[in-house]
C-alpha positions, 0 to 999 in steps of 0.5 A: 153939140148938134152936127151939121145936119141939124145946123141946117135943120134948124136954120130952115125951120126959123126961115119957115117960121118967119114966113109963116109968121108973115103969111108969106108962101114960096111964090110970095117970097120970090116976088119979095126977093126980086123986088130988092134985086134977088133973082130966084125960082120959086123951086130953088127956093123951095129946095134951099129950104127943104134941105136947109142948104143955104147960105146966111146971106140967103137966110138975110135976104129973105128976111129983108124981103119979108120985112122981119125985124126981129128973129126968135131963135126958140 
């Protein structure tokens, strides 16, 4: 069984790939998240997602902010 880190690993790598998917950047990404009421730096952002320490409620506002109706998991 995969321990924490890689856990978080793997969170991070499906948000990046969703954005990438979108052909969202980080800077993208923090306008998409203000404009439904998100306040983040585009630096807090980049960290959360290098170190893939965010919370799921983060992953999902994310998600919403870019439009992403589907997820792959693979």
């Amino acid at each position: 069984m995969p321990d924490q880190t890689e856990w978080e690993t793997q969170a991070a790598n499906i948000l990046k790939a969703e954005l990438k998917r979108k052909g969202v950047t980080y800077a993208q990404l923090v306008e998409k998240l203000g404009a439904i009421g998100i306040s983040e730096k585009e630096v807090n952002v980049r960290n959360k997602l290098s170190r893939g320490k965010f919370s799921a409620a983060f992953m999902l506002q994310c998600l919403t902010a870019i439009g992403a109706t589907d997820l792959r998991l693979d």
